[in-house]
C-alpha positions as CSV (number, residue, x, y, z in Angstrom):
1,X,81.4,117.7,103.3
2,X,83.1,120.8,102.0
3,X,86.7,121.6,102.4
4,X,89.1,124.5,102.1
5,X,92.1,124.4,100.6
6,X,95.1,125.4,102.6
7,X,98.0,124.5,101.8
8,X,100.3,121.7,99.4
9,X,103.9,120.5,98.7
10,X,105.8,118.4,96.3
11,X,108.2,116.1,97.3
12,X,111.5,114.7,95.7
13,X,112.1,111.4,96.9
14,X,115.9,111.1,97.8
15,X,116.7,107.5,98.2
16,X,115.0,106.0,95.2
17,X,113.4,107.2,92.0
18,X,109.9,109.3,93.4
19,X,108.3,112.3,93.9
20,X,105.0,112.7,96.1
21,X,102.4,115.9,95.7
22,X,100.3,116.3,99.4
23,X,97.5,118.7,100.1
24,X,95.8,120.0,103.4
25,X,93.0,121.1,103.3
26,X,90.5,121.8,106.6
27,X,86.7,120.9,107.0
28,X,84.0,121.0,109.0
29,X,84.7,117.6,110.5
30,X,88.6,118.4,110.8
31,X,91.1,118.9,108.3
32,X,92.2,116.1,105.2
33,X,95.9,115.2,103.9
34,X,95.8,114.3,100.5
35,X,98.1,113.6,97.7
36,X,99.9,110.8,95.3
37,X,103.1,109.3,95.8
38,X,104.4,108.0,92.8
39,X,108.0,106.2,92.8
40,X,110.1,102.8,91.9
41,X,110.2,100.1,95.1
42,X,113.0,97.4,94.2
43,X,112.7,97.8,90.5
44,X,108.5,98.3,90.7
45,X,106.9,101.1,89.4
46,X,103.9,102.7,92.3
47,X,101.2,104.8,91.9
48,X,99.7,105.2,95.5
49,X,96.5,107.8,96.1
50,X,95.8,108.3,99.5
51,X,93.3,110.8,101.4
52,X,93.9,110.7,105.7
53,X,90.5,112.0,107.4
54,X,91.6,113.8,110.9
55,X,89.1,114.7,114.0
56,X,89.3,118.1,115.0
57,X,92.6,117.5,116.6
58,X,94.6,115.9,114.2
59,X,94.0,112.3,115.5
60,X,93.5,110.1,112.1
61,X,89.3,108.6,111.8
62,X,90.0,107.4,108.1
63,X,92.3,106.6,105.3
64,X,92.2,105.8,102.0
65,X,95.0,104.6,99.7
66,X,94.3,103.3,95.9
67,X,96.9,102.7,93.4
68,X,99.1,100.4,91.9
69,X,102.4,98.2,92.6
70,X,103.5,97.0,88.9
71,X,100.3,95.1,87.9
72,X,98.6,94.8,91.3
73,X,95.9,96.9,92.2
74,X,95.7,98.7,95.6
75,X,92.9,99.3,97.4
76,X,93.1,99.6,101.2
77,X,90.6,101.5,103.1
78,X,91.4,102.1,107.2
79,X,89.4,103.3,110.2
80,X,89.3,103.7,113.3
81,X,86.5,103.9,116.2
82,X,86.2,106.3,119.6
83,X,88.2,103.4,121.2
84,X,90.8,103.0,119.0
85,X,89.9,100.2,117.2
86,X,91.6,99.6,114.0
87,X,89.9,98.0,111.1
88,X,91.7,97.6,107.5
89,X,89.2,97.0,104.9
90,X,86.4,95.4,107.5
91,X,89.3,93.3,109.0
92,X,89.7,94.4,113.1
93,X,93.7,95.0,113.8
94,X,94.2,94.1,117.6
95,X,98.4,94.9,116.7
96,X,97.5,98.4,116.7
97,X,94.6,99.3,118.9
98,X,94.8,102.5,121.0
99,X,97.2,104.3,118.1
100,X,95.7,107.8,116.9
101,X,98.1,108.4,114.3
102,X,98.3,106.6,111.1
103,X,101.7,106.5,109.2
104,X,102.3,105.6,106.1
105,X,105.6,104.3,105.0
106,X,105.8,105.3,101.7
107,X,104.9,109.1,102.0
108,X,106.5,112.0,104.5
109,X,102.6,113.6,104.7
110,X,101.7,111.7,107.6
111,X,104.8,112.9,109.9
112,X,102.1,115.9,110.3
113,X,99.4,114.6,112.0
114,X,101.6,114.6,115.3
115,X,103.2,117.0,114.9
116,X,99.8,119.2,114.7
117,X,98.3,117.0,117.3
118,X,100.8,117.7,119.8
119,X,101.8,121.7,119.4
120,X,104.9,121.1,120.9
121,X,107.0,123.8,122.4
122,X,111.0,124.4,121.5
123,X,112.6,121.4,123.9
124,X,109.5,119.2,123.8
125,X,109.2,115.6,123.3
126,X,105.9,113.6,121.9
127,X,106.4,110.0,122.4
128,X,103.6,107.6,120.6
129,X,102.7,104.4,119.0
130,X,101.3,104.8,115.3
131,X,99.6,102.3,113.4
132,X,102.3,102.2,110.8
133,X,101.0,100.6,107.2
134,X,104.1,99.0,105.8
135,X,105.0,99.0,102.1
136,X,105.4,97.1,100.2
137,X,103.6,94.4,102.7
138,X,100.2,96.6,103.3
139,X,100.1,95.9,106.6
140,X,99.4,97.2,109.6
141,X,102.1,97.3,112.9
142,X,102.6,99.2,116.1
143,X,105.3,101.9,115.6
144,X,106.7,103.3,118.4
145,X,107.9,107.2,117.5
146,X,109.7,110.2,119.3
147,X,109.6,114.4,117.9
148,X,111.6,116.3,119.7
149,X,111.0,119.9,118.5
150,X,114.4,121.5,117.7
151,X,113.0,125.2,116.7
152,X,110.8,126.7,115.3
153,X,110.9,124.3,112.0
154,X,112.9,122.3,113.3
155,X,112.3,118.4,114.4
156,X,114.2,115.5,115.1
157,X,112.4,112.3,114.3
158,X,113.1,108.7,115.7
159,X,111.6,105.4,115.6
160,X,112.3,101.8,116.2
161,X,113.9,102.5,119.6
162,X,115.7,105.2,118.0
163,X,117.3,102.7,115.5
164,X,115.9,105.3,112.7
165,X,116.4,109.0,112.9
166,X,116.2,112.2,110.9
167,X,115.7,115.4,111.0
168,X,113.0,117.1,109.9
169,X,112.4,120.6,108.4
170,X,108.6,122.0,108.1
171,X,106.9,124.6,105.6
172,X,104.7,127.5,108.1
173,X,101.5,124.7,107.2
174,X,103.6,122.4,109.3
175,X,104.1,119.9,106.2
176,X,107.5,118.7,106.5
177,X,109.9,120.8,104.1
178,X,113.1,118.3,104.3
179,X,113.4,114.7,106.1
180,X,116.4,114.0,106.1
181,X,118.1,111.3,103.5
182,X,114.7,110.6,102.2
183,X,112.5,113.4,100.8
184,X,112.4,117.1,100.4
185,X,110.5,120.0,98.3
186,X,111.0,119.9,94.9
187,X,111.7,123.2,93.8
């Protein structure tokens, strides 16, 4: 399956030694997120590959993450069925059935996938549960999340009851530009 580029970013992580590169990119089958997140977790050097395969409407059908944290290889592969059933790496994942959104905790890339899913207006709210994969764990947990579109660019992000929150900024592509505390375009 052929895809077309469309768009990328390169983030600087704020909050720990990092940087992450992510590309979108849209296909026949829906569009791909992409990139390499490469940064120090409590003193360990990572080197994380992923590759998020959406339907049509942004809901995530597959992901893909290979890499390394210090001497241990990664190599995670995650997918989901019509009904929502989670698998990671063959393994069924009852914790997180019915999600459509995968996030993954060590990149901002996947803060997109709802955000295009849900094509909110100024004033909206989205409220979801995403199958989060945790890091530096690798596994898989029901996270429940809130966007509130601000503007334009403009979202505010919040999870864990609204024990976490930022604000997020987002490039025309809809790949978030700043997140607040954490990440934002190196430039």
């Amino acid at each position: 399956m052929s895809h077309t580029f469309v768009s990328s970013i390169v983030w600087q992580r704020l909050d720990a030694p990092g940087h992450d590169y992510a590309a979108l990119e849209h296909g026949e089958q829906g569009p791909r997120l992409s990139g390499c997140a490469v940064f120090v977790e409590d003193g360990v050097n990572c080197l994380l590959r992923y590759q998020v395969d959406c339907a049509p409407d942004w809901s995530t059908r597959r992901v893909e993450v290979n890499g390394y944290r210090g001497a241990e290889a990664i190599a995670l592969l995650l997918e989901t069925d019509a009904n929502r059933n989670w698998r990671l790496n063959g393994a069924e994942q009852p914790q997180v059935r019915g999600c459509v959104d995968i996030d993954l905790a060590f990149t901002p890339a996947t803060n997109l996938l709802p955000i295009r899913r849900g094509r909110l207006e100024i004033g909206a709210v989205l409220e979801l549960n995403a199958a989060w994969l945790q890091f530096p764990a690798l596994t898989l947990a029901p996270l429940p999340q809130r966007y509130t579109r601000l503007s334009e660019i403009g979202y505010r992000y919040e999870s864990r009851q609204g024990a976490f929150q930022a604000e997020l900024s987002l490039t025309p592509d809809g790949l978030p530009r700043d997140y607040q505390g954490l990440w934002r375009e190196a430039r």
